[in-house]
C-alpha positions in Angstrom: -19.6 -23.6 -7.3 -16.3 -24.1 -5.2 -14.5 -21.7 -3.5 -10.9 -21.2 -2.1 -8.9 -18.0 -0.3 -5.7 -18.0 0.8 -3.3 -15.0 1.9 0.8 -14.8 1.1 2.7 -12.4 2.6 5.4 -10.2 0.7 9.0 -11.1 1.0 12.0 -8.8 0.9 15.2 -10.4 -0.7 18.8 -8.9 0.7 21.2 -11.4 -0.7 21.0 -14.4 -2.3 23.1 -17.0 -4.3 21.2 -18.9 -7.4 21.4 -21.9 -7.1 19.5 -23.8 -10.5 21.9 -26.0 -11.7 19.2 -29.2 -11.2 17.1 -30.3 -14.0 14.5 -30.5 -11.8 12.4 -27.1 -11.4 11.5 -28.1 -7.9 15.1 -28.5 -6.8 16.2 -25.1 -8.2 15.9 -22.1 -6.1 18.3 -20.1 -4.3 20.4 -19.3 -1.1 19.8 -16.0 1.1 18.3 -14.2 3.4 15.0 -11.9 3.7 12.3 -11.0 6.2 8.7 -11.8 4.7 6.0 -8.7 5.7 2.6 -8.2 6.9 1.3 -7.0 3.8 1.1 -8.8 0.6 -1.5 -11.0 -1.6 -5.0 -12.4 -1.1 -6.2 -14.9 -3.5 -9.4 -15.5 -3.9 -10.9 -18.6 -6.8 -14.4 -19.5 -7.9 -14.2 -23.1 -9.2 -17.5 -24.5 -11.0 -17.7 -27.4 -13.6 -18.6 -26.2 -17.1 -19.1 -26.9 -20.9 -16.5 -25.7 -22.2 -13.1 -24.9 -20.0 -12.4 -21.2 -19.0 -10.2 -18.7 -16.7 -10.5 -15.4 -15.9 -7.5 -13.9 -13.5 -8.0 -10.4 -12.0 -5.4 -8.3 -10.2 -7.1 -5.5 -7.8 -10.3 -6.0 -9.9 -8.7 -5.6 -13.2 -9.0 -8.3 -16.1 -5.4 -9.1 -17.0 -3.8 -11.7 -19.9 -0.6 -11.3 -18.8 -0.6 -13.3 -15.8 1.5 -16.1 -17.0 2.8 -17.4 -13.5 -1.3 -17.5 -12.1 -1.9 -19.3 -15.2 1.0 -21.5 -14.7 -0.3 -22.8 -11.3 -3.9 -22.9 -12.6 -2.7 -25.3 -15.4 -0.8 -27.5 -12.8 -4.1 -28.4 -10.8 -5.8 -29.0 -13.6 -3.5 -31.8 -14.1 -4.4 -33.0 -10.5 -8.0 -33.3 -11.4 -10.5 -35.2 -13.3 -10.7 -34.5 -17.2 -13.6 -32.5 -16.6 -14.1 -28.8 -18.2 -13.9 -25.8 -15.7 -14.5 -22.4 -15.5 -12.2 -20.9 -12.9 -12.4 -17.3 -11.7 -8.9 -15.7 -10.0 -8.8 -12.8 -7.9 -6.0 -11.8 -7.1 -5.8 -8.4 -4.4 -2.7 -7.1 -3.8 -1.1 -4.2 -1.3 2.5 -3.9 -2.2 3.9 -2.3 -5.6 4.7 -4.4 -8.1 7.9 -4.9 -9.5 9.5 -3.5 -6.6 11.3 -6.2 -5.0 8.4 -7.5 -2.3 7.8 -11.0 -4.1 4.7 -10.2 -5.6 4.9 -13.2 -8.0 5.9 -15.6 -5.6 3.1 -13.9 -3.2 0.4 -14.5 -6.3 1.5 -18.1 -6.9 1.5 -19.2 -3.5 -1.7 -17.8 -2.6 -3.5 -19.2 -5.8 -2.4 -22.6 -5.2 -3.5 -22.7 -1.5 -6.7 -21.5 -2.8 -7.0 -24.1 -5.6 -6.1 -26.7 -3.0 -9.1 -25.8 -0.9 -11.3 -25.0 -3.8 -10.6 -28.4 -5.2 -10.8 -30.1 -2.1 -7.4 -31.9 -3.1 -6.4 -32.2 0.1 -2.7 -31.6 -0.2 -0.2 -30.0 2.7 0.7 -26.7 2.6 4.0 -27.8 1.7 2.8 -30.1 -1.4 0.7 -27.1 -2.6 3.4 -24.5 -1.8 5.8 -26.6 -4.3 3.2 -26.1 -7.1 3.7 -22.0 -6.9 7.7 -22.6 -6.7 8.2 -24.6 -9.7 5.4 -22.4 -11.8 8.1 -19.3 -10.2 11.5 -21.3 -11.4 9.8 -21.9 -14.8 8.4 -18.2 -15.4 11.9 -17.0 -14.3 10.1 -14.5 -12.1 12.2 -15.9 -9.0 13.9 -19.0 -6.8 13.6 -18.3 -3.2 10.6 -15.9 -2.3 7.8 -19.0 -2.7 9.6 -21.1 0.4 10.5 -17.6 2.4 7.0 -17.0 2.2 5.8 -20.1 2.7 7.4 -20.2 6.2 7.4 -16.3 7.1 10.2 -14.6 9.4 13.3 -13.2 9.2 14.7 -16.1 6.8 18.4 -17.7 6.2 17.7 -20.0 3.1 20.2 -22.4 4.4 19.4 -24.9 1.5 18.3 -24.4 -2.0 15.0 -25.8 -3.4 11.3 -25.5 -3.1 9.7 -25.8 0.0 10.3 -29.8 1.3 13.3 -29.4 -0.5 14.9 -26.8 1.2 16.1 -25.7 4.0 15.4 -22.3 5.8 16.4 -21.3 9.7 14.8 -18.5 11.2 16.1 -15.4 13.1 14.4 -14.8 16.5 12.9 -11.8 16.9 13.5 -10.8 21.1 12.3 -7.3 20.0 9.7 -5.8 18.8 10.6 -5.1 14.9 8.9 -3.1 11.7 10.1 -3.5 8.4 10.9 0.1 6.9 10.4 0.6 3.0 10.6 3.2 0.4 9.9 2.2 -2.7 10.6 4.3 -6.2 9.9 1.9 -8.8 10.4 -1.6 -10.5 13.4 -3.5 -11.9 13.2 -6.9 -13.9 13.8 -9.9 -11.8 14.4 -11.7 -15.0 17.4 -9.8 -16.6 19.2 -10.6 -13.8 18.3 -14.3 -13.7 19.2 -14.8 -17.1 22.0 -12.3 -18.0 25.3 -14.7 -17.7 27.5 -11.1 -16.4 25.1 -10.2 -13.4 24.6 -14.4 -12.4 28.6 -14.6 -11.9 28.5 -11.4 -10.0 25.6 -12.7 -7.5 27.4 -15.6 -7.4 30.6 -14.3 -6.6 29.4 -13.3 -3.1 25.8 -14.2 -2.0 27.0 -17.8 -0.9 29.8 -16.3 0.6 27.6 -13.7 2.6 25.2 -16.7 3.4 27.6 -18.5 4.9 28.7 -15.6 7.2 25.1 -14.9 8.1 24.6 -18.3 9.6 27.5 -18.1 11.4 26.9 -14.7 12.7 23.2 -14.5 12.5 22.1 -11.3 13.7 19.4 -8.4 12.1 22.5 -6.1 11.6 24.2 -8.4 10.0 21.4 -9.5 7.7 21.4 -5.6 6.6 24.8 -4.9 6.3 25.3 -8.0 3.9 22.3 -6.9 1.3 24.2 -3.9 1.6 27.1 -5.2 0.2 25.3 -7.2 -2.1 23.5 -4.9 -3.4 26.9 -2.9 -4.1 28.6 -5.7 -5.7 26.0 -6.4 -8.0 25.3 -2.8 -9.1 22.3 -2.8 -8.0 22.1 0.8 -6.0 20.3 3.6 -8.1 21.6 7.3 -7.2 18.8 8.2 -5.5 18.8 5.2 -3.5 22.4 5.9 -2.6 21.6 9.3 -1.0 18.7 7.9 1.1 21.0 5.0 2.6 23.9 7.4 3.1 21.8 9.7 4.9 20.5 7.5 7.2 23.6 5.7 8.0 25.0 9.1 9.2 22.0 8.5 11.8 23.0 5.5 12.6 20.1 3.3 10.9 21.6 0.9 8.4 19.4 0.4 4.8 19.8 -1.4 1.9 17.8 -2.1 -1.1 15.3 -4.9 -1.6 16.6 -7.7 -4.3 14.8 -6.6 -7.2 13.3 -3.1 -7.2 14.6 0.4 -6.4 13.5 0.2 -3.1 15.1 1.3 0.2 14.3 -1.1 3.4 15.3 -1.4 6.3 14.4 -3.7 9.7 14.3 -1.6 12.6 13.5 -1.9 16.4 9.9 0.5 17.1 11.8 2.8 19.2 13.5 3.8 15.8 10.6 4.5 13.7 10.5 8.8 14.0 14.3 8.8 13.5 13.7 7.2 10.4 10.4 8.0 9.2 11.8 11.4 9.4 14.7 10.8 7.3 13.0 8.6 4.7 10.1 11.4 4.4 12.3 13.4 2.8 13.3 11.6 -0.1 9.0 11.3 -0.8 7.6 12.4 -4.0 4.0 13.1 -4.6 3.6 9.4 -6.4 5.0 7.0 -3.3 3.9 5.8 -0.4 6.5 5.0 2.7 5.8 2.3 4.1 5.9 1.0 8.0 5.1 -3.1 7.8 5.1 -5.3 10.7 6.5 -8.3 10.2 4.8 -11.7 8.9 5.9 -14.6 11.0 2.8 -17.1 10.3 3.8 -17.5 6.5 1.3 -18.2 3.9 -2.3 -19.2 5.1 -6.1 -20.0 4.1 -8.6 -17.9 4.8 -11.8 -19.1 6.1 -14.5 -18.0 4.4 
């Protein structure tokens, strides 16, 4: 039996502009901007040649059907190899909520095909392999820029839309020492949005724009202040996430919400953290978690077993 791990960190979108005009998958994607956190998903395969082919894909230790993006990337090695039967085990562990804006799908992908690489001792980059989990994202319609933001880690500006050795992302420098906070209520579908022809002209109409801006005037202010706009001009701002963001901007810390989920985030420097905490700990309910994440700068990984 062979065996892979790899680990992909969460990403946080702010603003973006869809860019999937190519016919090729691998050249769709999407311009933006994000900041990729500590936390996110560890993959984990068991790779043995069998009888008969198999796959089994767990998610926090729970059999699952549903995984059609894992299985998407599974099916694409398969392709790379011999004609050979396997039976592959997936374990997929993750530590964000799903469905709440943090990438999760693009986290899963990424990390399964770093692990398939290893397990199949394919030898491929990290780039090569990364481009697998993009094009089995752009095909699912589960998303178009997290896989390369995660890939590479940071505060990102996806100057350039594509997969990763496609395009183009420049990252923020980080001078201070910076968390990532996040208050998450609940999920909201990244494909409606992708697909509904009303809200793609309304992204449209100002996440290129707002991308341009941020590359001229890159800054971490800027980067928030921009999603927050975004996220106004697209509808995207729940009541409840309204009150939180107005209250803390009457503090003086600036919020948005992550690009998709009902989710309140915000990059702030440590010295920050009890002004906010306190203000975001109000807005708890018994069922969520606030969350204090540093942030990822390494990008996706293996893990050495």
């Amino acid at each position: 039996m062979k065996t892979g791990m790899a680990f992909a960190p969460g990403h946080i979108t702010g603003f973006f502009q869809i860019c999937d005009d190519s016919d090729e998958p691998l050249r769709k994607g999407s311009r933006g901007a994000g900041v990729s956190v500590e936390k996110g998903v560890t993959t984990a395969v068991e790779i043995a040649q069998s009888k008969t082919p198999s796959m089994q894909i767990r998610i926090n230790g729970h059999l699952t059907t549903s995984a059609l993006v894992s299985e998407r990337v599974v099916a694409s090695f398969l392709g790379l190899v011999s004609d050979k039967p396997y039976k592959i085990n997936v374990k997929h562990e993750i530590k964000l909520p799903i469905g709440c804006g943090f990438g999760i799908s693009g986290s899963g992908a990424l990390s399964l095909a770093l692990a398939l690489n290893e397990g199949f001792e394919l030898g491929l980059s990290r780039v090569e392999a990364a481009q697998i989990a993009h094009v089995a994202e752009v095909v699912c319609k589960t998303g178009l820029g997290s896989v390369i933001a995660e890939t590479y880690g940071g505060i990102e500006i996806r100057v350039k839309a594509g997969g990763p050795g496609i395009g183009e992302v420049q990252t923020l420098p980080l001078n201070e020492d910076y968390v990532v906070f996040s208050l998450p209520f609940g999920p909201l579908s990244t494909a409606k949005f992708l697909t509904c022809e009303e809200d793609r002209q309304r992204i449209n109409e100002l996440g290129g724009e707002l991308t341009d801006t941020l590359l001229r005037q890159p800054s971490i202010s800027n980067l928030l202040i921009f999603s927050r706009q975004f996220a106004e001009h697209i509808q995207l701002l729940t009541n409840r996430v309204k009150d939180v963001i107005l209250e803390a901007e009457e503090a003086g810390v600036i919020c948005s919400t992550a690009i998709f989920g009902e989710n309140v985030f915000s990059i702030i420097s440590k010295d920050q953290i009890q002004e906010t905490h306190a203000i975001l700990k109000r807005h708890l309910s018994k069922r969520q978690e606030l969350m204090i994440m540093e942030i990822d700068t390494q990008g996706a990984r293996v893990i050495d077993g």
